[in-house]
GUMIKOL-482926 format. One line per 10 residues: for each residue z, y, x negated of C-alpha. Coordinates in steps of 0.25 Angstrom, whole numbers, plus 5000, padded with zeros to 4 digits. Each point is the difference from the previous one (the first is absolute). Layout:
<atoms>
Z,Y,X ~ ...
</atoms>
This chain:
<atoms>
5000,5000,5000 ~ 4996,5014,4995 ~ 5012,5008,5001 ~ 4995,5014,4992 ~ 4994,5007,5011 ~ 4986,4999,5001 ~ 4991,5008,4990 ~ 4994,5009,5012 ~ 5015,5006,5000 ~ 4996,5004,4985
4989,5005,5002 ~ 5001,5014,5004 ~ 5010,5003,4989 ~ 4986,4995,4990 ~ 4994,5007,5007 ~ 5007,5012,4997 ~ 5002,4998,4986 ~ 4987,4998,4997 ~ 4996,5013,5008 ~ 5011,5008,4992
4996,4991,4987 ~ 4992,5013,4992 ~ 5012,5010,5003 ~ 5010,4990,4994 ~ 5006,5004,4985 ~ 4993,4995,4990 ~ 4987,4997,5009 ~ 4990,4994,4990 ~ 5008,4994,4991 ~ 4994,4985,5000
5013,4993,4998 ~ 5007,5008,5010 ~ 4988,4998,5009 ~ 4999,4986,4999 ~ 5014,4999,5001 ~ 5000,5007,5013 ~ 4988,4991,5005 ~ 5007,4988,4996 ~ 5013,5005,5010 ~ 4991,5003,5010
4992,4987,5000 ~ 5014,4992,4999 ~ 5005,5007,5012 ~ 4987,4999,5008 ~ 5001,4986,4998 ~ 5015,4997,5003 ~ 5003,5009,5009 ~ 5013,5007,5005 ~ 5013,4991,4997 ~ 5006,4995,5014
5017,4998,5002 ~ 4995,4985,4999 ~ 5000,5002,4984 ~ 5015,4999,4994 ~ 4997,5011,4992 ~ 4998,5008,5013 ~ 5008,4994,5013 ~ 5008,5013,5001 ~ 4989,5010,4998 ~ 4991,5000,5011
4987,5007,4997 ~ 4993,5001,5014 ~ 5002,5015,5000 ~ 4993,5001,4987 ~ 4988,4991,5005 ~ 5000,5010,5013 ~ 5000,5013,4993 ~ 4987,5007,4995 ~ 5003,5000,4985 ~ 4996,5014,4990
5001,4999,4986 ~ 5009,5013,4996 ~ 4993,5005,4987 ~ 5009,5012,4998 ~ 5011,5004,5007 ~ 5001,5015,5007 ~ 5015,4996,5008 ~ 5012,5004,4994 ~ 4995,5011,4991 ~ 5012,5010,5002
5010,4998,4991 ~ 5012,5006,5011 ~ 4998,4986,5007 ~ 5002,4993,4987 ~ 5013,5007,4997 ~ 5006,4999,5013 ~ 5001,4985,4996 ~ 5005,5001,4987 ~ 5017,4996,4999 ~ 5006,5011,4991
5010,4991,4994 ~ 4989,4988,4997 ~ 4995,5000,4987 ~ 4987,4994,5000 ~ 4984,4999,4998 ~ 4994,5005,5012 ~ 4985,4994,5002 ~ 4992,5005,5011 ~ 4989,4993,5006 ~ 4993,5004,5011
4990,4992,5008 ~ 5004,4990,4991 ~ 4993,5009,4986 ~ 5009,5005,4991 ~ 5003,5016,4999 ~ 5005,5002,4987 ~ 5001,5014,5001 ~ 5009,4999,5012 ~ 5008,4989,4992 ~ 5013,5001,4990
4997,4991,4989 ~ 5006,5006,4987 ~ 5010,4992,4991 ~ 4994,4985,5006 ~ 5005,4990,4990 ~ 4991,4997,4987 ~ 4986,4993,5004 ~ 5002,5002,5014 ~ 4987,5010,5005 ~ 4997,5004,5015
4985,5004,5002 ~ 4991,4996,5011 ~ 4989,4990,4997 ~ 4990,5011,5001 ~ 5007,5008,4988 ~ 5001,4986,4993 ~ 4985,4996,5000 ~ 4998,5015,4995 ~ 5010,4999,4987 ~ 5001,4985,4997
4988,4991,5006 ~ 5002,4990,4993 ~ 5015,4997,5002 ~ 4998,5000,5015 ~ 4988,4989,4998 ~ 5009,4991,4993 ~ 5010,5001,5009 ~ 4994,5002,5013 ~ 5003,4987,5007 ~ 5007,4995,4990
5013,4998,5007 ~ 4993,4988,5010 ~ 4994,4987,4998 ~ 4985,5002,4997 ~ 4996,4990,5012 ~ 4997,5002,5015 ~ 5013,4999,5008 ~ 4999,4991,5011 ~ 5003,5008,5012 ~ 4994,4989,5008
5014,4989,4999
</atoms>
């Protein structure tokens, strides 16, 4: 029994990356290209995972696979650095990272004094100072197979 939801569920997010493919970071770079493809072929083909999957019994994607789906390449919410203050905890010493549309801001973040070797850059900015890092280590962190969403 399939148990990912049917590649038809998938489909308008391909769709959709593959309209928003030329605006994307990086566009034109081949092995980001064919990395991307590569994604969007898997997900074509396997589909939406389903609550029948272990991995995903307690996160029910229906109300992904019923919403339109729009790639966000730059974010233009949460630019007025008031809102971002009202959240800050005076006491808190901490990092504060902002993301918005799920795209780092860094100019509205707080990064100074991370520990030694930790860097905070958006993806865009890293294929911009250090390609070659980021294609070493892009994907990196995950098997280099197809996962079965199909179980």
């Amino acid at each position: 029994m399939n148990t990912a939801a049917s590649s038809a569920d998938a489909a308008d997010y391909v769709a959709a990356q593959q309209i928003a493919a030329g605006a994307l970071p990086a566009a034109g770079t081949p092995w980001l290209d064919a990395s991307r493809d590569k994604a969007k072929t898997i997900l074509a083909d396997v589909g939406l995972p389903t609550t029948r999957l272990e991995d995903w019994k307690y996160t029910n994607t229906r109300s992904i696979t019923r919403t339109k789906f729009d790639p966000v390449l730059r974010s233009e919410s949460w630019s007025e650095t008031a809102v971002i203050e009202q959240l800050k905890v005076p006491e808190l010493k901490s990092h504060r990272l902002v993301f918005a549309d799920g795209i780092f801001v860094s100019e509205l973040s707080s990064d100074a004094d991370l520990p030694q070797g930790v860097r905070v850059m958006s993806m865009a900015q890293l294929l911009q100072s250090e390609p070659e890092y980021l294609k070493s280590a892009l994907g990196s962190a995950l098997p280099n197979h197809r996962m079965d969403l199909r179980r």
